[in-house]
N, C-alpha and C positions, 0 to 999 in steps of 0.2 A: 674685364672691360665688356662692357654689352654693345651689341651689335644689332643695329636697330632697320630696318626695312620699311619703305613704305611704298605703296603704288600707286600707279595714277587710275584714275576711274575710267572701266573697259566699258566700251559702250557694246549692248549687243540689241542687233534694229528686231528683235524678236519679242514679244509680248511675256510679262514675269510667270507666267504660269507655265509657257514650254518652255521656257529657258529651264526652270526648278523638274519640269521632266525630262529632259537630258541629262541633269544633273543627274537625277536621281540614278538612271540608268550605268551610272559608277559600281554601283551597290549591287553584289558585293564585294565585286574587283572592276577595275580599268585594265584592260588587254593592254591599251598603250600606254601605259604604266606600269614596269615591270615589277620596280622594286617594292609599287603596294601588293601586298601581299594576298591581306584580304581585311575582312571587319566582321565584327560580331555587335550586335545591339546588345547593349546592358541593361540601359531603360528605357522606358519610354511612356511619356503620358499627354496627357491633352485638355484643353478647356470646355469648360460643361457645356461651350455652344459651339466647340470642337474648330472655332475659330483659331487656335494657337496649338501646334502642335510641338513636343520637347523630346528630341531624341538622342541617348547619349552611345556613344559607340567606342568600343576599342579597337584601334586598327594597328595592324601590322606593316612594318617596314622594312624590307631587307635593303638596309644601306651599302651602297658601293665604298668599301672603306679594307684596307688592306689587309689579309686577313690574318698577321702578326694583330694588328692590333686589336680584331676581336678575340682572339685567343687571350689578350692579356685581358682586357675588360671581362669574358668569361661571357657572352651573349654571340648570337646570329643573329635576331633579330631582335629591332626599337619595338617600345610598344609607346603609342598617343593615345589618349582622352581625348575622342569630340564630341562636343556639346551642340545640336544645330535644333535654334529658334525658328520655327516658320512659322509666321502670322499671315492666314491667308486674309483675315480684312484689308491688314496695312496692307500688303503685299510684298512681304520682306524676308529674307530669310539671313539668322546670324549663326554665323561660325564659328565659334570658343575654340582651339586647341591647345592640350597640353602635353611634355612629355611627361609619361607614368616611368620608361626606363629611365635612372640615372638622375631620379629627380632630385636630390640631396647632393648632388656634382655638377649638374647642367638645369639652368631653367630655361625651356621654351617657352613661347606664347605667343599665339598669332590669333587672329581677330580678321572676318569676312564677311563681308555682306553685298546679297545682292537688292537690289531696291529699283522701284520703278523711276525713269527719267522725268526731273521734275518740270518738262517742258512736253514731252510725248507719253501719253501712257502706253502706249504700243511697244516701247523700246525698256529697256532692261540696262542697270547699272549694274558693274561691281567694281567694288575697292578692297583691297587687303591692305592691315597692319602687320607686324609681326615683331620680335627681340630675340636675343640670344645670350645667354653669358653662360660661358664655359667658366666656372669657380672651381674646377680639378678635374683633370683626369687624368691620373695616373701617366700625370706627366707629357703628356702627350696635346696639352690643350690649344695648343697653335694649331696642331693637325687635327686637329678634332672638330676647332673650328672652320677650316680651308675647306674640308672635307663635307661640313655641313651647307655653309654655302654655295659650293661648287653644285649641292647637288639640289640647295633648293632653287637655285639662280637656274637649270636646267629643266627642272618639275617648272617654273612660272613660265616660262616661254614656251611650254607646250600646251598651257591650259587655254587657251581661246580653239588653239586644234579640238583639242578634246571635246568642246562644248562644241563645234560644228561639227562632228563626227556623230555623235549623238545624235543631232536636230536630223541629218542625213538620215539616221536609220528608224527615226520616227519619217520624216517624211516616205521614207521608201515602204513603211509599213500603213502608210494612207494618213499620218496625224498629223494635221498640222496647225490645230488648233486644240485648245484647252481650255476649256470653261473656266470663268473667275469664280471663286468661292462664293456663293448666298449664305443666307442668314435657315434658308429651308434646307440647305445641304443635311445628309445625313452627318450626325456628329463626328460620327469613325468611319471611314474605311478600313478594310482588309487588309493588309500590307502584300503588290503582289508584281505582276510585273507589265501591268498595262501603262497606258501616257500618263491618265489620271493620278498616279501615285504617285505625289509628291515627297515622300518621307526621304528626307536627306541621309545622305551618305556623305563617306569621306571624302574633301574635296581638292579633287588634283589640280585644278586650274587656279587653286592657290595651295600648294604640298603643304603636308603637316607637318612633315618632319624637323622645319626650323622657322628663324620668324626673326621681325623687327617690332617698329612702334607707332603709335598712334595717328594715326591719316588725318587730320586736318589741315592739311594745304589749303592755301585758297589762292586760285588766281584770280587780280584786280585786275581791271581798265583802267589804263594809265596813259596819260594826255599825250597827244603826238602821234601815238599809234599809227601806222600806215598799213596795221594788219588788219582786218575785218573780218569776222568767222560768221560764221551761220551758224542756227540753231544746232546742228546737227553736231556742229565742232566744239561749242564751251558748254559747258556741263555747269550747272548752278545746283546742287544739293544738299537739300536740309538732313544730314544724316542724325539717325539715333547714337547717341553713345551708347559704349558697353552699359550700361545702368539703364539704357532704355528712356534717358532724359535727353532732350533738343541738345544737337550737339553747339558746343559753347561758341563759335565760331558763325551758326547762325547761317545765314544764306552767303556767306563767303563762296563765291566759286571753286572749285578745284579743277587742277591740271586734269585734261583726256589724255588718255595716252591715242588716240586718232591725232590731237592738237598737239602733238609731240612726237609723232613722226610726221607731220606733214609739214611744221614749219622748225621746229628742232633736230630735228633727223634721226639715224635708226640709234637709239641708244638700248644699251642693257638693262636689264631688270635691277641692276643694283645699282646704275647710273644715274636712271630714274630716279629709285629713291633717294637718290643723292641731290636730284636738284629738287625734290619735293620739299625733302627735308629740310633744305637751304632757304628754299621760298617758305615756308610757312614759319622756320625763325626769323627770318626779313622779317615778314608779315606782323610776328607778335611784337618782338622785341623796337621795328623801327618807328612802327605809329605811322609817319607818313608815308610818302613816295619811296617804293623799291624800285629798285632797276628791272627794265622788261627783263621777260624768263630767258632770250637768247643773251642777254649780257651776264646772267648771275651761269648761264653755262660757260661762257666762256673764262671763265675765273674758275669754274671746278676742272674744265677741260685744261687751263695753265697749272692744275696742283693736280693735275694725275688723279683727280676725284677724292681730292683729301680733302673730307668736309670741313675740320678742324683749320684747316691750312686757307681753304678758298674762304670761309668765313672771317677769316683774319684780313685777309684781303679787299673781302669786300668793305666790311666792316670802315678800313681805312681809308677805301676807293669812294664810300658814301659822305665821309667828313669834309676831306677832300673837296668834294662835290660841291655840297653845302658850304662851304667857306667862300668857295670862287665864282658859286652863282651859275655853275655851268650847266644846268637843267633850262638856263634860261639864256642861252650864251647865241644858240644860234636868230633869234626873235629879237636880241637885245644889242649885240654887240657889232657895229659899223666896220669893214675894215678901212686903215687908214690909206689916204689916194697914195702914199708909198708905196704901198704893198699892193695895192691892186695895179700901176703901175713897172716893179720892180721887184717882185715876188714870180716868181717863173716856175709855177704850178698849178692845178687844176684838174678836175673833173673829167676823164673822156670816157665814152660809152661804158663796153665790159669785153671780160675774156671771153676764152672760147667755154667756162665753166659757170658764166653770168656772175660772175664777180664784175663789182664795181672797179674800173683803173682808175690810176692817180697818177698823173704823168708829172716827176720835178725833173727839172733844169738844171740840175745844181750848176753844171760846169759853168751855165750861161750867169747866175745870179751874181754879185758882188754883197757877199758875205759879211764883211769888215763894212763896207760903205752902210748896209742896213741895220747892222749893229750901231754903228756911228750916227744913224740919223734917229734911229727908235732903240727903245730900251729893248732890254732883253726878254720884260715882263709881257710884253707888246708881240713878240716873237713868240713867247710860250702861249699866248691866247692865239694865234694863229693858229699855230700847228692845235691846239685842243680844239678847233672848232670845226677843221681839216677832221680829225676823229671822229667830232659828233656829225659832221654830215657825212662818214663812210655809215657811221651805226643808221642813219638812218635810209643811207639808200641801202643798204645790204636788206632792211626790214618791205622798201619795194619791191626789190628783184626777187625776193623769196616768195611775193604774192603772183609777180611780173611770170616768173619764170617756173610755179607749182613744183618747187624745191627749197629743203633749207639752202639758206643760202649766209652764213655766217661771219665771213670774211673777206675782203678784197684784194685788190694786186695793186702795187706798185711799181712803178717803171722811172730811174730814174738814169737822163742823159748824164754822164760824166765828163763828158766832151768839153776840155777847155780848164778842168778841173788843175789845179796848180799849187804851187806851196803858200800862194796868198791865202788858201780856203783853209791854210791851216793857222792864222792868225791868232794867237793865243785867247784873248776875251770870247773870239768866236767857237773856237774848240768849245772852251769852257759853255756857252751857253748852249752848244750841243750834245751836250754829257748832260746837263741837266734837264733838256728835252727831253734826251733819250729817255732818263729814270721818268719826267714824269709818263709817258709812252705807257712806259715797261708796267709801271704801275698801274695806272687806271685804264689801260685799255688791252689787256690780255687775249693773245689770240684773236686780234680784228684784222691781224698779214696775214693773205694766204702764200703770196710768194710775192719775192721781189728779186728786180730783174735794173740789176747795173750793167748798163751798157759801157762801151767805149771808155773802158777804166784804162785809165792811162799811167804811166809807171810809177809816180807818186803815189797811186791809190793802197798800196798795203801798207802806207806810212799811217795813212790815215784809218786804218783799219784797223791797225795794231791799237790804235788807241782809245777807240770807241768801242770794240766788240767787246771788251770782257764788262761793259754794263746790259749787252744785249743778252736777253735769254737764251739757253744754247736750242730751243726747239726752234726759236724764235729766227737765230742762223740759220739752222740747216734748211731755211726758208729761202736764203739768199743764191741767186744766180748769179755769177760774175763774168762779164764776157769782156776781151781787150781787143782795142780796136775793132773789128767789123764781122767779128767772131759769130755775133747773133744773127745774122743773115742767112749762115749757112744750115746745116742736118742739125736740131736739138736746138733752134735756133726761138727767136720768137711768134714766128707764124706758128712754133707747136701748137701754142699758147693761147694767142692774140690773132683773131681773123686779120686776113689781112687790109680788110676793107676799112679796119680800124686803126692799122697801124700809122703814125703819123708821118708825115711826108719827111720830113727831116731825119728820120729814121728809116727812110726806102721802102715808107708806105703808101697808102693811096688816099690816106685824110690829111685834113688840113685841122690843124690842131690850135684849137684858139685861146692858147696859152700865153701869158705877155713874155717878150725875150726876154725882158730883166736885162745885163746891161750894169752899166755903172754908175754911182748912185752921188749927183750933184755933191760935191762940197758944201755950195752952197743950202742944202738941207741935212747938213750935220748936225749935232746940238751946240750948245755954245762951250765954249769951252768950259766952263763954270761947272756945268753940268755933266761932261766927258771927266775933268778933275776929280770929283765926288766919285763917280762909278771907277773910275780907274785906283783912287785910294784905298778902296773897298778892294779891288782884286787883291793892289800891291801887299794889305796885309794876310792875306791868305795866300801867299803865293810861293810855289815852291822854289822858286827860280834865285839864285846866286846873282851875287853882284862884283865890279872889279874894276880894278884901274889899270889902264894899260901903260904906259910911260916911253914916250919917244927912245926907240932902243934898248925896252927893257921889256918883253913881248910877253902876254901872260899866257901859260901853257898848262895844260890838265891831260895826266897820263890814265891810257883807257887799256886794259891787258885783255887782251880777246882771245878763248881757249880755244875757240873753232871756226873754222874757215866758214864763210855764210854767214855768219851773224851779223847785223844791222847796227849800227852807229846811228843816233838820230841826234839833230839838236836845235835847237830853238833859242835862237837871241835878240833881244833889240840892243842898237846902238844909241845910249842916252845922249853923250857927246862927243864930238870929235868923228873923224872917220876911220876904219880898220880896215886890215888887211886881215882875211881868215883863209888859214893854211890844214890840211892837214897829213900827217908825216907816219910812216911808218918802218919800223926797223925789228930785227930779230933781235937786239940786243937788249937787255932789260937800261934803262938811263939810271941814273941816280935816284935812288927814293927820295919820293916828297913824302910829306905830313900827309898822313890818311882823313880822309874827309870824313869830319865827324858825323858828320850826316849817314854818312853812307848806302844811303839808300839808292841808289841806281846804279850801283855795280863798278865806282868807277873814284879817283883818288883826285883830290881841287887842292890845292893849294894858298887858299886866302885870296886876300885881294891885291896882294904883290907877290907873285910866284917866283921861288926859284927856278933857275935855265933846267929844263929837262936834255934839250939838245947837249950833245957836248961839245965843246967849241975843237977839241982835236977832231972829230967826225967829217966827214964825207958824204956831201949829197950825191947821191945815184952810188955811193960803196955801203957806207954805213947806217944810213936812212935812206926815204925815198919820199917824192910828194904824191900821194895816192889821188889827192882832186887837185884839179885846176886852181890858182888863186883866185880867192872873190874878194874884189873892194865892197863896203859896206860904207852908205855915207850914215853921216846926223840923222837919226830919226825914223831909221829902215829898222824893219824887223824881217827877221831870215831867218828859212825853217829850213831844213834839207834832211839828206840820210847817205849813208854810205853803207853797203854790201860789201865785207872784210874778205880779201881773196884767200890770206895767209893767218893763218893764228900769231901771234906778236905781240909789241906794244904799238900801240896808236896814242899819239899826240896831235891832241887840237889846240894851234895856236893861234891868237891874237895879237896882232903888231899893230905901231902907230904907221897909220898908213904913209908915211915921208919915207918909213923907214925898209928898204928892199927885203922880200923876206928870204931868199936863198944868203943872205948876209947875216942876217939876226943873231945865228948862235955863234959868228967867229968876234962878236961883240964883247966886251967888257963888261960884265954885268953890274956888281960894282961903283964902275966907273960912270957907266949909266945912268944909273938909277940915281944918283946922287948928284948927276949934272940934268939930270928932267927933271928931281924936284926943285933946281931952283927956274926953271922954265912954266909956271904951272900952263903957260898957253900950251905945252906940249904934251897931253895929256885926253887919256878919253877911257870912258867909261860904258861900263858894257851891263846885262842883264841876261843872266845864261840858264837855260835847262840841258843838259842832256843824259841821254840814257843808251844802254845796251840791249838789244834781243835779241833769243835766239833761237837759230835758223827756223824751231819746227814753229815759233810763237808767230812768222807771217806767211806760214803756207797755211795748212788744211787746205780750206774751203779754194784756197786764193791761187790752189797750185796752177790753176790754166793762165795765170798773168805770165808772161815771159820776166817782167820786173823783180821776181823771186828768186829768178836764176843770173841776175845782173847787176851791176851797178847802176841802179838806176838812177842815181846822186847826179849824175849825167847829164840827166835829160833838164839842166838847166841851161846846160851851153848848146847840146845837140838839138834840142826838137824844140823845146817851147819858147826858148826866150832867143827874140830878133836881136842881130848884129849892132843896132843902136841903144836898143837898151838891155842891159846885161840883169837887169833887176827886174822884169816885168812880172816875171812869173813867179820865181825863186827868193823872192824881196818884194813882200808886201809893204805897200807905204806906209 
């Protein structure tokens, strides 16, 4: 596999003629450079009007490399081929190297030039290319190669030292200037060790010893910009190719590496070429608009700098794009007065690190009601437009603030959050947020900060994180109840001057409450039908009849204490009673659910008794929750915290029928006198599932809800004495 290098173009504010005498002053070793060795000239000739001078050198390199494995190779030291073109007309000097050791096993090739700035001639450019491919060595060629970039990836970050260490010990010897080449010059000079001597040497401020490929990046002007450079920061260069013909790219700009720590930040030498490399295959292969250079990083920065991998992504993140129009989403697209209204999020100042905040409501918004009133399609252009205006104030506050500035924070209230927010259609269109998120906007959270997570919240957790990326987590703050006030709190973070008053700060946050969302701007039914037929056939969710005294029951065996019971039902018709029961004793095997996929045994749509009618409530089972009626029409989400390892039975009665009564019933007898009753009868739609214990802690351990039943906090803290269903029964 070749391994390919590319850099960005160094600017240096010194005129091409003492820059090329510094250089030279390498020759015939660099002191800060230990591993070069030294150099020997082989050839050297010149043009008859001594304007082009060609000097070929072999230099030595004692690489840092383990010295088992120079004993097997049978060498101490690399030997390079450099080839260096200086044209004192043009004002250019090119650097050919090759390796001469090991050239039938390894081929190197790197490629340097420095060149006048095509805006200042006073100032001085250079750019390195370079490759590598290890095709054998004795077995050893993964180490051969770590070992070679490790060490040229070291040599490039010291080479702008180098080249001021030099310019120092000319200036400290009185020179600080060097005449341009004439046409009256003598043809030759002497070769010796005055300023004047330009004849190149081996050059460390790009190492020989290893290399990548061909430098044509260009960076474009691309519409919207809130970035502005001066001349001093974008480089526009008509470079010669190695053939010495216009390079094919033409006056395409390329990346400065000044223009790349100032508003990119400090990246590596092989980072660099990472996003170089990326930008100038955008550039060829896309024709039109690429994404600015901070978003094609932040897609190398989500793959660990896997060109192959962020290319993939981008690639997808651009189609994408172009499909939905979203280059042109924030100029084009209205939000609708729902949402600006009943959407309980927004813009407020920045952290204490000039990231942009984003403060959501959730707890406050009505989830299901804005689902119900706007599509789903309507909700995913929100939130995408919420992304494109973080990208572009993040490209502000990097101006604003004379730092990169990449990503922003999030802050969301959880305060009021309930099992309604876990409404099935609504989950759903939040999983599909999240992927599109995940996708097209990689690395745009610098941290997010949930506040006042109430015990419900690791129900909710458990079910959305594993589409979240895991760096993407370890992003996430979680504080319960009033947790963030105190030490490690949000004022680490967030001045307090910013922090919103509803959150025990000293701003006033002009953010709409959101609140609950008119009936009356639901869709019509006609139209709720369609999208809801569309769930129902994708839907994982069980169906069942319940029959006056004939209770439908699904046995769940839980191997360890802690583990989580979740379930999710609507009631289609009729009203239920849901119980749930637990006993050491195994009940009768039912039929194993074909399905099997959630850990846990269903029985059809007419279950046999699990209970056994000789049993004992409070000897032989127990009721671990409280009863919950459920009427017509209610959808109910919850979770139980398993104290004991056992069987658990969740059952379904017809609400007439008492449930501490149900299993000394006739089943039978039942079931066979409710089907001639069909008024006596109701029908359910069921999901549930098993976690465990370690699947809702990690991040989540500071919730106290992890150590509890928090199944609870339907009767205890959230829902009022008159309505039993406010919170825990969504409508």
């Amino acid at each position: 596999m070749v391994r390919e290098y590319q850099s960005p173009v160094r600017v240096y504010k010194h005129p091409f003629e003492l820059i090329i005498a510094a250089y030279n002053r390498r020759f015939p070793k660099c002191p800060l450079i230990p591993v070069f060795v030294g150099s020997e000239i082989i050839s050297e000739s010149q043009s008859p009007d001594g304007s082009v001078l060609v000097t070929e050198r072999r230099c030595t390199i004692d690489i840092d490399a383990p010295r088992l494995l120079k004993r097997i190779a049978g060498i101490d030291y690399l030997y390079f081929i450099q080839k260096n073109t200086l044209n004192r007309r043009e004002r250019t000097l090119l650097i050919e190297v090759q390796n001469e050791t090991f050239s039938n096993r390894v081929i190197s090739c790197e490629i340097c030039k420095y060149t006048v700035h095509p805006e200042n001639e006073e100032w001085t450019c250079y750019e390195q290319t370079a490759s590598l491919d290890v095709k054998s060595f004795f077995g050893f060629e993964g180490l051969a190669e770590k070992i070679a970039m490790k060490q040229y990836a070291s040599s490039i970050e010291k080479g702008k030292e180098i080249i001021q260490y030099h310019l120092t010990e000319l200036e400290n010897e009185g020179i600080t200037h060097v005449p341009r080449w004439t046409q009256a010059s003598p043809t030759r000079d002497v070769p010796g060790n005055s300023a004047s001597d330009v004849l190149p040497v081996c050059d460390k401020d790009q190492p020989t010893q290893m290399s990548t490929a061909s430098l044509n990046v260009q960076r474009v002007d691309r519409e919207g910009s809130a970035v502005n450079l001066d001349a001093a920061q974008r480089i526009f260069v008509k470079s010669p190719s190695m053939t010495g013909q216009s390079d094919q790219h033409d006056a395409k700009d390329k990346l400065d590496a000044d223009y790349i720590r100032r508003f990119l930040g400090d990246l590596t030498p092989l980072q660099e070429s990472c996003l170089i490399r990326l930008r100038h295959w955008l550039q060829e292969t896309n024709k039109g608009k690429t994404p600015k250079d901070q978003h094609v990083l932040r897609f190398l920065i989500a793959t660990d700098f896997n060109f192959d991998k962020a290319r993939e992504l981008v690639c997808q993140s651009l189609t994408w794009r172009k499909q939905h129009q979203v280059d042109f989403l924030l100029d084009s697209w209205q939000r609708p007065q729902l949402l600006q209204d009943y959407y309980s999020g927004g813009w407020h100042h920045n952290d204490r690190d000039g990231r942009p905040l984003y403060i959501l409501r959730l707890g406050h918004m009505d989830t299901k009601g804005l689902m119900r009133a706007l599509t789903e399609d309507v909700l995913i252009r929100q939130v995408v437009a919420v992304n494109e205006e973080g990208l572009r104030r993040c490209e502000e506050n990097t101006v604003v603030f004379g730092r990169p500035i990449r990503c922003w924070t999030c802050l969301v209230d959880l305060e009021g959050l309930n099992m309604r927010h876990l409404w099935r259609p609504g989950l759903k269109a939040l999983l599909r947020i999240i992927e599109v998120v995940e996708a097209n906007y990689p690395e745009t959270l610098g941290r997010l900060f949930m506040l006042k997570a109430p015990r419900v919240f690791p129900v909710i957790w458990t079910l959305v994180s594993p589409l979240i990326n895991e760096n993407t987590r370890k992003k996430f703050l979680v504080y319960a109840a009033n947790d963030y006030q105190g030490p490690g709190g949000l004022v680490d973070y967030i001045d307090q001057s910013f922090i919103p008053d509803f959150l025990g700060g000293n701003c006033v946050c002009d953010i709409p409450e959101g609140g609950l969302v008119p009936k009356s701007l639901y869709r019509t039914a006609e139209e709720l039908e369609i999208e809801d037929n569309r769930l129902l056939t994708e839907s994982i969710y069980k169906s069942a009849s319940i029959f006056k005294g004939a209770p439908y029951e699904i046995l769940i065996e839980v191997m360890e204490a802690s583990s989580v019971i979740t379930w999710d039902f609507d009631v289609s018709k009729g009203d239920v009673l849901f119980n749930i029961y637990h006993s050491k004793m195994l009940p009768q095997q039912p039929k194993k659910d074909t399905n099997g996929a959630h850990g846990f045994t269903s029985l059809g749509s007419v279950s046999p008794q699990l209970l056994d009618k000789s049993w004992v409530l409070g000897q032989d089972y127990s009721l671990v929750e409280k009863s919950l009626t459920c009427r017509e029409g209610e959808s109910v989400q919850g979770s139980h915290i398993t104290r004991w390892p056992g069987c658990y039975i969740l059952q379904w009665c017809f609400h007439s029928a008492p449930a501490a009564s149900a299993s000394s019933l006739s089943y039978v007898d039942d079931v066979l006198a409710s089907l001639q009753v069909s008024s006596h009868k109701c029908k359910i739609m069921y999901y549930t599932e098993v976690l465990a214990s370690q699947d809702i802690r990690g991040s989540m351990t500071s919730l106290e809800s992890s150590q509890s039943g928090f199944s609870l906090l339907s009767v205890s803290t959230t829902l009022s004495s008159q309505s039993h269903t406010s919170s825990n029964v969504s409508r």
